[in-house]
N, C-alpha and C positions, 0 to 999 in steps of 0.2 A: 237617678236611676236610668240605666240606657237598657231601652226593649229591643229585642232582640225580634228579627224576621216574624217568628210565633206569634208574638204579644201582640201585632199588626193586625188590626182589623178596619171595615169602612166602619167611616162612625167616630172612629176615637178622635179625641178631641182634647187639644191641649191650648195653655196661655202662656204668653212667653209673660218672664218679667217685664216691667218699664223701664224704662228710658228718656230722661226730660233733653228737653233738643236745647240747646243753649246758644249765646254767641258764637263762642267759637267753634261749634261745630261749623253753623255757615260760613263762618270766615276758610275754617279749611276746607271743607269742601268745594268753596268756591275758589278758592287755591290753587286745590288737588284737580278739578275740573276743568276751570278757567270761566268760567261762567260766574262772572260779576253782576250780574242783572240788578237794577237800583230796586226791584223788587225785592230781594232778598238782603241788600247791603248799603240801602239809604233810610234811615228814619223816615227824611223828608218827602220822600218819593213815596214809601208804602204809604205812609200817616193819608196821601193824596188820589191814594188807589182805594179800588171796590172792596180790598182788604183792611186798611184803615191801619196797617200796620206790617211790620214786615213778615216774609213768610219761608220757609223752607224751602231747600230746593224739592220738587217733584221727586227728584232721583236718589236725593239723600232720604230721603223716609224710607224709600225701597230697599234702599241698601243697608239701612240700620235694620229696617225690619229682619231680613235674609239672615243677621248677625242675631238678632233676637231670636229667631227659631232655634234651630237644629243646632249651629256651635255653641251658642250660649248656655241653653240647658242641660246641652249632653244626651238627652232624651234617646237620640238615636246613633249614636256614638257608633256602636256596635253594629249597625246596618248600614250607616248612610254610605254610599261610594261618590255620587257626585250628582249636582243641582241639574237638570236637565234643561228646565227651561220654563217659562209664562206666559202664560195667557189670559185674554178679554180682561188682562189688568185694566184700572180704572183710577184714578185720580179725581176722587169724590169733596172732596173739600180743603182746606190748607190747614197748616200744618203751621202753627205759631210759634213764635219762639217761649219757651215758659213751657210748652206744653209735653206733658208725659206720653209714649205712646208704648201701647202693649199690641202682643200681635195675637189674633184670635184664629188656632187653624184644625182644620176636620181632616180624616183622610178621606177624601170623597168615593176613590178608585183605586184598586190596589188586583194589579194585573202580572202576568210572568211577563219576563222579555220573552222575546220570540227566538233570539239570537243565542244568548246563555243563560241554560239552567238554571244556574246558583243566582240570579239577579231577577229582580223583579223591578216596575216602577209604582210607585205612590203617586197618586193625584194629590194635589191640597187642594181644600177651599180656602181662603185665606182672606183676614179684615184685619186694617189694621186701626186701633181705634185710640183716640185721645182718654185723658184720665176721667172724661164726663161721658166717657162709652160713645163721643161719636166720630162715625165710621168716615174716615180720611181718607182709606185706599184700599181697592178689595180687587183680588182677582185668584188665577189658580198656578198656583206652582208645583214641577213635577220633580220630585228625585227621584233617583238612581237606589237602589238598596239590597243588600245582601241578605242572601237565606242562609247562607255559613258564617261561622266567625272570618272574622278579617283579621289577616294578618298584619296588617299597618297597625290595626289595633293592639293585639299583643304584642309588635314591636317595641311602639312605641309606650306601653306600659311595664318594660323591660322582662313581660312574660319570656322564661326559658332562658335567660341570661344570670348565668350565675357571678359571683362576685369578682372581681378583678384581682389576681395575684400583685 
């Protein structure tokens, strides 16, 4: 179900699904990044660290999380225009391999732009928590969001496109 500008209230509160982190997530990430840290990619290293075992990258949770919100569930399909940005994020504990993580988010603030009408921004509170509810990474993320339908929306749901001769 994607809510639409209206449906937006402070308050609302949604859960993304989960997502178990696995190896090769870190292997590509740390790929994709170039950040090979024996933290993340030595048994024998973490097994020896205050972690006791290996850990996720910091940035890969973040980024899975941002994927877990808004494009995964669709939720805001119909409003979202684009990620704005975060803050007092916080990197509250690690993030195992094995371990499932769900993102927990409130609208905290929900303001007009100043600049255009039809656009508004959402504040998020945001936690993002392993599958025994504890809290790995919390902070606030701001979107972008529309008070009209978008038309990238209806485009690309081929709204007004009639069949091809």
């Amino acid at each position: 179900m994607s809510l639409r500008y209206e449906d937006l209230h402070v308050g609302l509160a949604f859960r993304s699904p989960g997502r178990t982190i696995g190896e090769s997530d870190l292997m590509a990430f740390a790929g994709l990044t170039g950040d090979y840290s024996e933290l993340h990619t030595s048994d024998v290293y973490a097994q020896s660290s205050q972690f006791g075992r290996r850990v996720a990258h910091g940035m890969l949770g973040l980024a899975y999380a941002h994927g877990l919100m808004w494009p995964r569930t669709g939720e805001l399909r119909d409003t979202a225009i684009a990620f704005l940005g975060i803050d007092e994020w916080k990197f509250a504990g690690p993030i195992f391999v094995g371990d499932t993580i769900f993102v927990n988010y409130t609208i905290e603030s929900l303001r007009d732009s100043k600049s255009k009408p039809t656009q508004a921004i959402a504040v998020f509170d945001v936690e993002i928590v392993t599958q025994d509810e504890r809290v790995v990474q919390k902070g606030k993320k701001a979107l972008l969001v529309s008070k009209v339908p978008l038309a990238a929306v209806a485009a690309s749901s081929g709204a007004g496109s009639g069949p091809t001769p």
